[in-house]
C-alpha positions in Angstrom: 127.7 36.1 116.3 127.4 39.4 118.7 124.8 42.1 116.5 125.5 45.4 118.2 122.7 48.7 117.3 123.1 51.3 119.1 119.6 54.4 118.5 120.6 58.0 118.1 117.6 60.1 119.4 117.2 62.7 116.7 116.8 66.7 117.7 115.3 67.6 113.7 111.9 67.2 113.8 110.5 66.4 109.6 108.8 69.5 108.6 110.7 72.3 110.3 113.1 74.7 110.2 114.8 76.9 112.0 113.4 79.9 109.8 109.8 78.4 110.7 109.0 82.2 112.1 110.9 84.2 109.6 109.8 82.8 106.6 106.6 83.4 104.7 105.3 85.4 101.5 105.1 88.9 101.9 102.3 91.5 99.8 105.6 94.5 99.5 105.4 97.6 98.5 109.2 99.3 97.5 109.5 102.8 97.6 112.0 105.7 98.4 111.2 109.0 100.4 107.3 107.3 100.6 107.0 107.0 96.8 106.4 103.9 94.8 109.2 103.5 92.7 108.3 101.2 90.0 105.2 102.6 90.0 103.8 99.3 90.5 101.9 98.8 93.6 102.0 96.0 95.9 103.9 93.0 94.5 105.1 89.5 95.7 108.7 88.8 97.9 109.8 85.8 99.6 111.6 84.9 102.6 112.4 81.1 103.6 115.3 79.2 105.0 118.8 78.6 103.0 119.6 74.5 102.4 122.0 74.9 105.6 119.4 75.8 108.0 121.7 77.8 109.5 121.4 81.7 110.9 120.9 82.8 107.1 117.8 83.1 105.2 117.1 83.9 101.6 115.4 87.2 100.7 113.8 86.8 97.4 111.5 89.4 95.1 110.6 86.8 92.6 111.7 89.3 90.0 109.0 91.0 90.8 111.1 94.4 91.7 115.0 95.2 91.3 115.1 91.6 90.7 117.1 90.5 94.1 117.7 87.1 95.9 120.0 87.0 98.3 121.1 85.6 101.7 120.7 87.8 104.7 122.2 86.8 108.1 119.2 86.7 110.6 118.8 87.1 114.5 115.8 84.3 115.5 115.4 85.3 118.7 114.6 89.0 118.0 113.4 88.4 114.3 116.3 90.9 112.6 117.9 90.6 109.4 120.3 92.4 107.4 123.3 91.7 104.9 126.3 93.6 103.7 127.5 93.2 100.2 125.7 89.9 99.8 125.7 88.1 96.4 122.2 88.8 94.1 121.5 85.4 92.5 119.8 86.9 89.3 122.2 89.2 88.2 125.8 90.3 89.1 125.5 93.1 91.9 125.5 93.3 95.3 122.6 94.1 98.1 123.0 95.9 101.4 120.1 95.4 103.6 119.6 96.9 106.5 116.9 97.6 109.8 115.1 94.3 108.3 112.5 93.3 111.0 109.8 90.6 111.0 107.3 92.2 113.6 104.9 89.2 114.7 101.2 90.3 114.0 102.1 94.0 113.5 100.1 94.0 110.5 96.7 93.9 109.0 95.7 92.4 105.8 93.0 94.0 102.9 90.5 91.8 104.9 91.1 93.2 108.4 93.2 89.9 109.5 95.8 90.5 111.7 99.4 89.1 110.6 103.1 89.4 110.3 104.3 92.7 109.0 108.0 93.3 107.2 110.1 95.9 106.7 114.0 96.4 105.5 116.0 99.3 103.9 118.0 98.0 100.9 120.8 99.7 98.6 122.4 97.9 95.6 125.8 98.0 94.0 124.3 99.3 90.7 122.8 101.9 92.1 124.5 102.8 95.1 123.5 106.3 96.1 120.0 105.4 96.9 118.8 103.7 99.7 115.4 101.9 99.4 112.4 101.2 101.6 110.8 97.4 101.6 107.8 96.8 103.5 104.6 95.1 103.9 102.2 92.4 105.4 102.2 88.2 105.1 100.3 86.6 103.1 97.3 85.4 105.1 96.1 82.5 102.4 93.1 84.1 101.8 92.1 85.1 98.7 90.6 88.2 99.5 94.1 89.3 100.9 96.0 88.8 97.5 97.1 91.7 95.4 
């Protein structure tokens, strides 16, 4: 009897992704022409990896502003994002974002720690004359930086 095994080395390390930069939770605040649109002050938005781990990440607000989640084709190397027409997974519309940016350390959090910052322009289908301004710090994991 001839037992033939044969080892494939494996390039995915556990753990990681190729989003490992771009995603994180961001403290946003979402205004037009520098005024805070909901009224609402800083609130909660997600960015993380799709299941493909592909050049596409999700953009998420936790229903937390225009309630939005969708994908958002992303440049690793330079850390840009943006999306045209792109599904929204809570509700039946369309998002546009464009400019989106993930500056490394650019930002500061309530406590004075340096971090990621974030910023996008975003438009939606059901309201498609106005163009919106998304931006913000990373959450740091300290809870003197929550909102």
């Amino acid at each position: 009897m001839i037992i033939l095994t044969m080892s494939c080395q494996k390039t995915f390390v556990n753990g990681t992704t190729k989003a490992t930069k771009a995603a994180s939770g961001w403290w946003i605040t979402f205004t037009q022409d520098g005024t805070d649109v909901f009224k609402i002050g800083t609130k909660f938005l997600n960015t993380y990896n799709t299941s493909a781990n592909d050049d596409s990440i999700w953009v998420d607000d936790l229903l937390n502003t225009w309630q939005f989640k969708c994908k958002a084709a992303i440049n690793y190397q330079n850390l840009t994002f943006s999306t045209t027409n792109s599904a929204n997974e809570y509700y039946p519309i369309t998002v546009n974002i464009a400019k989106g940016k993930i500056m490394t350390k650019a930002g500061t959090s309530k406590s004075g720690v340096k971090t990621d910052s974030i910023y996008m322009e975003v438009n939606f289908s059901d309201d498609p004359s106005n163009t919106y301004v998304i931006s913000g710090t990373a959450r740091t994991g300290f809870i003197e930086d929550d909102y």
